[in-house]
Every structure is written in structure tokens, then in C-alpha cells.
N, C-alpha and C positions, 0 to 999 in steps of 0.2 A: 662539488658535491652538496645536498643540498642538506641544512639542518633536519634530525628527525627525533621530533620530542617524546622519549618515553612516558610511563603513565606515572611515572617520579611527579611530575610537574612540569613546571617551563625552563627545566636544564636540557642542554641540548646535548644527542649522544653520537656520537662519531662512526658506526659501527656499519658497514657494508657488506654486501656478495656481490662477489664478483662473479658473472656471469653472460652466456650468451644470450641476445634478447631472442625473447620467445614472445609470440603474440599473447594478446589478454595477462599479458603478466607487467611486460619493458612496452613502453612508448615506444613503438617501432614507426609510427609517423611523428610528421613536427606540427605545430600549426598552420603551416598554411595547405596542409593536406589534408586539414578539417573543414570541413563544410557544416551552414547550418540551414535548415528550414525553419524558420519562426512565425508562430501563430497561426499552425495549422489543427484542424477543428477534428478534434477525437471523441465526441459527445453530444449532446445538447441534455438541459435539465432546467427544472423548476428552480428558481431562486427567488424565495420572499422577503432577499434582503437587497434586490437589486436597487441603486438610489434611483432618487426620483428623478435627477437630472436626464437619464434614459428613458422614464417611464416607468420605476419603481416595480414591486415582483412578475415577473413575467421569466417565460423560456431565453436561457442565456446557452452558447455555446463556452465550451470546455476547449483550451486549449492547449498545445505542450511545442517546444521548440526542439526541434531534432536535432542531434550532431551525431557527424561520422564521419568514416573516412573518405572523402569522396572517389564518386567512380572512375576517377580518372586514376588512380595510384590504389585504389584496391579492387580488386575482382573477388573476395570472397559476398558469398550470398547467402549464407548458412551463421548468419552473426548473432551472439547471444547479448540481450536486450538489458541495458540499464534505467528502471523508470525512476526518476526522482522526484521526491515530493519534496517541498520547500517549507520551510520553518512560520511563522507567524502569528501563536495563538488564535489561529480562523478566523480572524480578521482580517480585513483589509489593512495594505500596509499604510505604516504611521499612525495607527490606532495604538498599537502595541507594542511599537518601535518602528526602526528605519530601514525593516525586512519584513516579508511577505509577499513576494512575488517570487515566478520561475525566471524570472532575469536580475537574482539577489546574487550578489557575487559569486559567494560560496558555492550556489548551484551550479553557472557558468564554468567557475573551476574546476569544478568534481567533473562537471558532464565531460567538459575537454578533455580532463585528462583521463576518462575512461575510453573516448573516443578515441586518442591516440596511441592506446593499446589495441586497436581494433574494433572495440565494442559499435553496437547501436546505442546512442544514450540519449535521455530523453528529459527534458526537465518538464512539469507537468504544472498546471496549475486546475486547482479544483475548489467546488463550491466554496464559498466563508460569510462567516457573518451571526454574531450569536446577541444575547442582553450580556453582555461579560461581565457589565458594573450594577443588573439588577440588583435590587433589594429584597428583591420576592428570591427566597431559596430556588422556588422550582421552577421558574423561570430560567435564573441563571445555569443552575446543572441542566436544567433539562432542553434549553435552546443550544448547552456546549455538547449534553451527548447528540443532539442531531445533526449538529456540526459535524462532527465525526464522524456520525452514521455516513450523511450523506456523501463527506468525503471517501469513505471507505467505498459506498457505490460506484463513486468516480472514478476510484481506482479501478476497479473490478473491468467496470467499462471500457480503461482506456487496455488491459490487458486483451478485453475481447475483441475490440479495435484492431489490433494487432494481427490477431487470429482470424479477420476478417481482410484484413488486407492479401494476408495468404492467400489465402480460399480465393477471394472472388476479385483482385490488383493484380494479381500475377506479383504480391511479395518487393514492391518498389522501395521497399528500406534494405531489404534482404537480409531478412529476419528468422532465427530458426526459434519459431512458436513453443517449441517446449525447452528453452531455455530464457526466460525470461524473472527476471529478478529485481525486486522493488526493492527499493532505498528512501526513507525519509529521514529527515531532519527537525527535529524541535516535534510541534504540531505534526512533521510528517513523518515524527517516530511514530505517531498515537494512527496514523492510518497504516502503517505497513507492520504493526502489532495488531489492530482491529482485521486486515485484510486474512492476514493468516491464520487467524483463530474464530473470527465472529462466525457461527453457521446453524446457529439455532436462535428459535423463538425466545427460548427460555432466556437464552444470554440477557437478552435485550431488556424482557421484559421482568424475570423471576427474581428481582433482587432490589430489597428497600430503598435502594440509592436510584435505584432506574425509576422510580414510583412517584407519582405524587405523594407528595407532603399535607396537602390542604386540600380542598374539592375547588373547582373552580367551572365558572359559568361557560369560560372558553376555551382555557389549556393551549396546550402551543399548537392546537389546528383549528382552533375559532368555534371549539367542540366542548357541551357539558364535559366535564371528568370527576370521580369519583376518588376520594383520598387511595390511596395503595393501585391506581389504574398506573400503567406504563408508559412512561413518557413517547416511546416510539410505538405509535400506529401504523403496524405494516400493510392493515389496510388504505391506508391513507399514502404512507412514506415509502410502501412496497419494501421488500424484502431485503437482507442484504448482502443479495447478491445484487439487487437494482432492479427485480422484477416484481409486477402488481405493481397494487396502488396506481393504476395508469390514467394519466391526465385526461380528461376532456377539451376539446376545441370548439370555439364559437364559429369558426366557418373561415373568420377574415386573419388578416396579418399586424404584428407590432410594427410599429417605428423600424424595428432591426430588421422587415421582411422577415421575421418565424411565427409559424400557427399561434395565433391568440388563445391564450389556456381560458377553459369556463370555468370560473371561480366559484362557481355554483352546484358544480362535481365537486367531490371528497376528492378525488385523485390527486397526489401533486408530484409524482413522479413518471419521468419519460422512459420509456425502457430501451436500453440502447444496445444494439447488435444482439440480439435471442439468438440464440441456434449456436453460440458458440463458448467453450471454457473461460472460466474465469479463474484459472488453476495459476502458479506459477512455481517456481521452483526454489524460492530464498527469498528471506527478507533479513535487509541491516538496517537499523537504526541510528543515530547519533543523537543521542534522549528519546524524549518520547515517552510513553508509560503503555502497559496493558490496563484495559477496562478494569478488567476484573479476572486472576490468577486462574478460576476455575473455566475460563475459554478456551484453556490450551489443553488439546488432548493430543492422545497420539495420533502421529500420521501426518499433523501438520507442516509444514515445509521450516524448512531450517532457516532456522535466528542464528544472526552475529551482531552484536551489539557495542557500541562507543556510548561512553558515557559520563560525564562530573560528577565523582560522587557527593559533592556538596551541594548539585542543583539545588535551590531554592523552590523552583520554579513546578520542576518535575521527579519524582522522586528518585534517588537510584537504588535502593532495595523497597521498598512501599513508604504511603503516604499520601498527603492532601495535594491536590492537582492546585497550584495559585497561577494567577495571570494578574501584571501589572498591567492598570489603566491611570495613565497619566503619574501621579507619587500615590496612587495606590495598589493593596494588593486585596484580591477576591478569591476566597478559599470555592473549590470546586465541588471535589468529588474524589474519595477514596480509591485510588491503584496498585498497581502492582508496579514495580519499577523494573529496570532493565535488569538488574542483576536475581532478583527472584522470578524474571521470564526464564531465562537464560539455567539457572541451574534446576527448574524445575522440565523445559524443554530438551536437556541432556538425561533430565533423570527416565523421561518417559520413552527414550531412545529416541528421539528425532535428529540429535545432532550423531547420529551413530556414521552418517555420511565421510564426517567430515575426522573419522577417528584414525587417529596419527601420533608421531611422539612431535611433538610442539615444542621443541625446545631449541628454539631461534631466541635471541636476548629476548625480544619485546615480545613474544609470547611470554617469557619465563618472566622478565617482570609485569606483565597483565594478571600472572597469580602471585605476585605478590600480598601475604595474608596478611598486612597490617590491613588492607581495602578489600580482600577478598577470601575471606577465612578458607573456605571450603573448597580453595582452589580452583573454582568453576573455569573451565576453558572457554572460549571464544565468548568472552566479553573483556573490553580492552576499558579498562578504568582511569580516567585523568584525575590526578590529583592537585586540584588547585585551592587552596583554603582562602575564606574573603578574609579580606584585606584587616577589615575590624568585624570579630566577633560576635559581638551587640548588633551589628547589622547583616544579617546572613545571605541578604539579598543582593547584597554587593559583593558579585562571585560571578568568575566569568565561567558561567556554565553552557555558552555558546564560545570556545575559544576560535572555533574555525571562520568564525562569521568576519568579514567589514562592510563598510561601505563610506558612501561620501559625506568626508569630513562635514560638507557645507549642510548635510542635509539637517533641519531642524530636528527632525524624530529623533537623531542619535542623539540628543543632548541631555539625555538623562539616562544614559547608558552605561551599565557598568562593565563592558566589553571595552578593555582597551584600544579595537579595532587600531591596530599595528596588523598591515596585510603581509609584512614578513612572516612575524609569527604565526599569524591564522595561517597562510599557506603550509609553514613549518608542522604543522598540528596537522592539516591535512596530506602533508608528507608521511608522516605517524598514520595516521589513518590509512593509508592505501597500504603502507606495510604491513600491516594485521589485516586487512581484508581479502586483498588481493590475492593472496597462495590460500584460503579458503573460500574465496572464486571458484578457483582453477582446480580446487579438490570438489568441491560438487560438480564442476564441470566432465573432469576426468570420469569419475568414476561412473557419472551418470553414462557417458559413451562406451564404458565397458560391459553396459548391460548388454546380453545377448540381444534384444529385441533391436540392439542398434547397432551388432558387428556385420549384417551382411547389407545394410541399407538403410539411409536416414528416414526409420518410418516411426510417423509421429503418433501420437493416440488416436490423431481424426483417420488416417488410413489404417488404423488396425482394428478399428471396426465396423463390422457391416451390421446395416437394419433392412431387411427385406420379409416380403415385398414392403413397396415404400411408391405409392399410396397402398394402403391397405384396408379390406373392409371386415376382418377378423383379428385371425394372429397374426404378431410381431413378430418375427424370431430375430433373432441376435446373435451376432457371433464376433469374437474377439480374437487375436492370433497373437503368436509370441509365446514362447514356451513358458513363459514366466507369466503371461496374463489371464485372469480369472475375473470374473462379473461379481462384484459384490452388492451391490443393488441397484436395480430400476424405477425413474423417477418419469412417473408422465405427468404433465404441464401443458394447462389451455397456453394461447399464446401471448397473455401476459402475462405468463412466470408464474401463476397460482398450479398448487399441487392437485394433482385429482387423481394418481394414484402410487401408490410406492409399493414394490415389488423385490423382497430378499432376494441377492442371488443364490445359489447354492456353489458358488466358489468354482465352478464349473467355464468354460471356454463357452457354451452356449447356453440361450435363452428362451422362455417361448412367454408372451406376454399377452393377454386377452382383452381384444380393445373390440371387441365387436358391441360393445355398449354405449359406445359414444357415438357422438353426433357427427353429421360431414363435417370438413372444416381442417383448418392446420392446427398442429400441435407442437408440444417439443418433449422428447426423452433425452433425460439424463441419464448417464451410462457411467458409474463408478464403479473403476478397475483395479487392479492393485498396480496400477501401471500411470493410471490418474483419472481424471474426469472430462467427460466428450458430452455437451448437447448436441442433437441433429433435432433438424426439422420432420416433421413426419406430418401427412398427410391422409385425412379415413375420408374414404370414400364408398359408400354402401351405392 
């Protein structure tokens, strides 16, 4: 039986269920009925920190390595999706240690062993690279929130990837598109808290800390900027969901065979898959922080969170974001930590999903109030205090992580990288995750809209006629499904028109103002959100 560390610390607790396995919960395969596809291309995007040995900024692909079960020992095709983001402070790895990659142990591990519950899982890798040791304040906060940003678009992308494979693959992962669930780690707490809360302007832009500080002649796009202007230009960095801001091409190809971007266009984002949701249904964290507390509103998808409460690094109720470079540390940017996402995302009822009596040991001590006054449910708190005091940076607030002894990066590490214990840790970990898995999984299948047939939001609604050289109309089905607004978008993701629903099963939409050409409407349900392409033709 394997060690499983409560949120006490590194004592280890002996406590079992006994049970039959059940898929998505017990490793019902072993490993060698894992299969993996590696370095296969779920993106392409602008990267202006590409080094120079490739030929420095230019269009980079996005890659992620699959695992599952393979087709030969399983025939389900209806499998709900784990995406993982991997830890690194957006940097490349060994900038910031001797992790930051999708083939960092820990990810490998996780993916396995989701995959040998059945899962699809996916370990990801997306844009990095910020000034993290600048000296100019707005430099550094403002190259790490576009860090994020852009990482958050990555994400977005590789979920519409997914939804495109459906659609137009015939589904070759065998993937059920509206169960799909992001997971990050460190750095890719801060994308799977950005993914499911960023969805306004205002975020990005409305708050002193997103701002310039000082005016400057070039700013982080080579652009005059005016003190209190916002670091992210969504005309420039497109939106973030990944749309606008769309790159220009000089005609010819890089070194890697992809369009040569014109650096003499504003644009420096590629828009990847239109036409399809960027929804997902849950995100867990293992650190991480939210931007800023007031992104989370209701409605957003359900948080379950792991976390140190002694991070250093990243906060666990609020505080300054630090990232070490080399034996120093670089103060960031004011957050929220996992534990005030968390009781604030129960307060607003989004974790209404997952409500139950939770009283298994390691739930009942994950509310343990010396670390969690308020009792908040599904956040799982490790308690590891540093070693000496006086030094608070020396605290393993990554316990799940290792890697190779030999490698130089680890040697100023304060992760005792002992792969017993990390494994041990992530044993703990999948016993607090896993049965609140299987509880948004459940309950999402008792909806009626999914007791007579797996119908997903893209067949539960119709846009016709479609080309159209007038009205829209819209219709949605599901006895539980009603239109809450309509969004039309030229075809690089800019807004041109928004349209309240009236709570109503149908729609009528007046596009007879617009020009030939394609489009996309967005269609938010209380069921979720669908783009289609549409097409006016006068």
C-alpha cells in the first residue's frame, strides 16, 4: 500500500477504502497499457523570446504529449480530458530551476496515472519567457503578466483543439469535448486560475498593478505608453480568449518552414481554431495564485486546489508573487492565493457542484483551522514549515516535484527531491482530487439534457439559415437550456455586435448590416458556451 501524506506535514497516514475499482477513480490499467504520443502540435503563436540560435522571435508551435489507454485494451471513446500545465516561473527550464517542461517528472507522473484510470491526459507545454531579474518595475511585472496572458491563450487553444478534433478528426483521442478539465502546477496554477476567471477587458487592463508605472518611448510592444496605460494591448496581444490582434505575414517561410510574421504590423498573435469553445468544465491547481480576487465571478467552473501554506514563492491566502533567479529573489505583483480563490469561489456558489458531506480523514484534516480557519472545503493545505525561520525561502513548497540528481539547475534547491516522498505527496494528492473528479463528472451526466443522449452544447444548437443575408435565428434545445447572450465577431475574434438574450429557447439576430464574408457568433447558454462560424451573403 502506498504512503499517503496528509496535510499534517511529511508524517505519513495509513488509512484506506476498500473498494471495487471503478473507472476514472482506481487504476484499472497498468502501465504498459499506456500509450503516449509526444510532441504533437496543438497551436502555433508568436514568441518574442524565441533564442537566437533558431532565429530568435518568430511563429513557434505549441506542443503537448498524450497519454491513454491504448486502443488495443480500451474501447471507450467518450473519455474526459486531463490538460496539464507544468510548473517553471515562464521561463525556460534552468533559468529557475531544473523544471519547466511537459516532460518534468511530476507531470509524467500525474499524466500516468490519470491515464491509468481511463482518463485522456495531456501534459502541455505553452509560450515562456519574461525580464524576471529586470530592474525597471514595469518591465518586470509587465513582461510576467503577459507571460500569463499569453499562456492563458495557449491554454484556451489547446481546449479548442480538442473540440476541433471532434468536429472535423472523427475524435482520434476519443475525447468527450464537454468534459474536459485543466490542471496546472506552480506557474501552471497562475494559468488554470487566469483560464477560468480572465473574460474582461477591465481585468487586464482597470487596475494600478496592470499599469504602467513610468511613461516610456517603447513599453513591452516597441509602442510610446503613457504612465497609468495597460500593460496588455489587446489590440496588439488579442484578447484572452486568443482572438484579434492578428499577425501579418511577409509572403516567405522561417528556418522551421512557418509564415514569416511582418514585424512592421502591430499584430503579434495567431488566432488558433475560431469557430470553437473555449469552455471547460474544472480547474485544480497545485500553487499557483489568481491575478487579482475580483476576476472571479459567478458561473465560473469549479476550483479544487493543493497548496504550501508557507509558499514563499506564491501566496496561499494573498501576497507578493517572488521568483528566484540564480540566489536571488524578484518581488512581482500583488495576488490572491489559493485559499482566498477557493473560499471566495464557494461563497459565490460555483463549487455548489461538488456539495456533499466530506468527511473522509483527508478531507476532515484539509479543514483543519490551525491552516484553514473558516473551514473552506476543497482546498487541501500541506503543512511543511522551512527548515530555519530567518530563511522562509527555504521551504519545500513544490513537495510533488524531482528530478535528476545530476542535473546542475537543482543545486540550489530547496526541494529535497526524494522521489519517494514526492510520489507519496502525489498519492495525497489524487485522494483529494479524484472523488471531486467523479463528483462533477457524475452529476454533470444527471443532467436531463444528457439522460436520453450524449448531446453536447455544439449539437444542441442550431444557427439558420447559415449563409444568411438578414436574420439569424437561433435555437437551443434541452429543457434546461435558455440563450443568455449573443456575441457576433468579424473573423479575427473582434466584437461587432452583442445581443442580450431574453432567457428564452430562441433567438432572432439582425445581421443584414454587415458585409459579405465569414463571421463567428458566440452563443452563451446556461448550458455553456458554443462559437459557430456563420457566413452573410447578400
Amino acid at each position: 500500500m502506498r504512503k499517503k501524506l496528509l496535510s499534517l506535514g511529511i508524517f505519513a497516514c495509513a488509512f484506506s477504502v476498500m473498494h471495487a475499482q471503478t473507472r476514472y477513480v482506481d487504476e484499472i490499467f497498468t502501465d504498459g497499457d499506456i500509450v503516449k504520443m509526444s510532441d504533437q502540435i496543438y497551436g502555433l503563436n508568436w514568441q518574442e523570446f524565441a533564442p537566437a540560435a533558431i532565429g530568435g522571435p518568430q511563429l513557434l508551435p505549441n506542443f503537448m504529449d498524450v497519454y491513454m489507454p491504448s486502443p488495443a485494451v480500451d474501447t471507450e471513446t467518450n473519455r474526459p480530458v486531463i490538460v496539464y500545465f507544468h510548473t517553471g516561473s515562464f521561463l525556460p527550464k534552468g533559468l529557475a530551476g531544473p523544471v519547466g517542461e511537459k516532460t518534468d517528472s511530476a507531470a509524467v507522473e500525474i499524466c500516468k496515472r490519470f491515464a491509468k484510470r481511463g482518463f485522456v491526459a495531456i501534459s502541455a507545454s505553452y509560450r515562456v519567457g519574461w525580464l524576471a531579474n529586470a530592474t525597471d518595475l514595469d518591465q518586470r511585472r509587465g513582461t510576467n503578466l503577459l507571460a500569463v496572458y499569453k499562456a492563458t491563450q495557449d491554454a484556451r487553444a489547446l481546449v479548442r483543439y480538442l473540440r476541433r478534433t471532434v468536429d472535423q478528426f472523427g475524435n482520434p483521442l476519443g475525447v468527450n469535448q464537454e468534459r474536459i478539465i485543466l490542471m496546472g502546477q506552480g506557474s501552471g496554477g497562475y494559468i488554470t486560475f487566469a483560464a477560468s476567471t480572465l473574460d474582461k477587458y477591465q481585468e487586464v487592463a482597470g487596475f494600478d498593478k496592470f499599469q504602467y508605472e513610468e511613461p516610456s518611448n517603447t513599453g513591452l510592444f516597441g509602442k510610446p505608453v503613457a504612465a497609468g496605460d495597460p500593460y496588455i494591448d489587446t489590440a496588439i496581444a488579442g484578447d484572452w480568449w486568443g482572438f484579434g490582434g492578428q499577425v501579418c505575414f511577409t509572403g516567405d517561410s522561417t528556418a522551421l518552414g512557418l509564415p514569416r510574421v511582418d514585424t512592421s504590423c502591430d499584430g503579434r498573435n495567431f488566432v488558433n481554431h475560431p469557430g470553437y469553445s473555449s469552455d471547460f468544465a474544472m480547474a485544480i491547481n497545485l500553487g499557483g495564485a489568481l491575478g487579482d480576487e475580483s476576476w472571479l465571478e459567478k458561473g465560473d467552473p469549479v476550483m479544487v486546489s493543493v497548496h504550501v501554506i508557507q509558499d514563499f514563492f506564491a501566496p496561499f491566502v494573498e501576497g507578493m508573487v517572488r521568483v528566484p533567479i540564480g540566489q536571488q529573489f524578484f518581488n512581482v505583483v500583488e495576488v490572491a492565493g489559493s485559499y482566498n480563490a477557493i473560499k471566495k469561489a464557494s461563497n459565490l456558489g460555483n463549487l455548489n457542484v461538488l456539495d456533499f458531506d466530506w468527511n473522509d480523514p483527508l478531507s476532515l484534516a484539509a479543514r483543519n483551522p490551525a491552516f484553514n480557519p473558516f473551514g473552506i472545503h476543497h482546498i487541501l493545505p500541506f503543512d511543511i514549515p522551512p527548515p530555519n525561520p530567518a530563511a522562509p525561502f527555504l521551504v519545500n513548497s513544490n513537495p510533488w516535484d524531482w528530478w535528476d540528481p545530476a542535473d546542475p539547475a537543482g543545486a540550489n534547491e530547496t526541494n529535497p527531491n526524494n522521489v519517494a516522498q514526492s510520489k507519496a505527496y502525489i498519492d495525497t494528492i489524487f485522494d483529494f482530487v479524484i472523488p471531486r473528479i467523479k463528483r462533477v463528472l457524475d452529476v454533470a451526466n444527471l443532467s436531463s439534457d444528457f439522460e436520453d443522449a450524449p448531446m453536447s452544447v455544439d449539437r444542441s444548437v442550431a444557427l439558420f439559415p447559415n449563409p444568411t443575408n438578414d436574420v439569424l435565428n437561433i435555437e437551443v434545445k434541452g429543457i434546461h437550456n435558455s440563450i443568455r447572450n449573443v456575441e457576433v465577431m468579424d473573423i479575427t475574434g473582434k466584437r461587432i455586435q452583442l445581443i442580450s438574450g431574453s432567457n428564452s429557447s430562441t433567438a432572432k439576430v439582425s445581421l443584414g448590416h454587415l458585409a459579405n464574408g465569414a463571421y463567428l457568433v458566440r452563443i452563451q447558454t446556461n448550458a455553456g458556451t458554443l462559437t459557430q462560424k456563420l457566413n452573410i451573403a447578400h
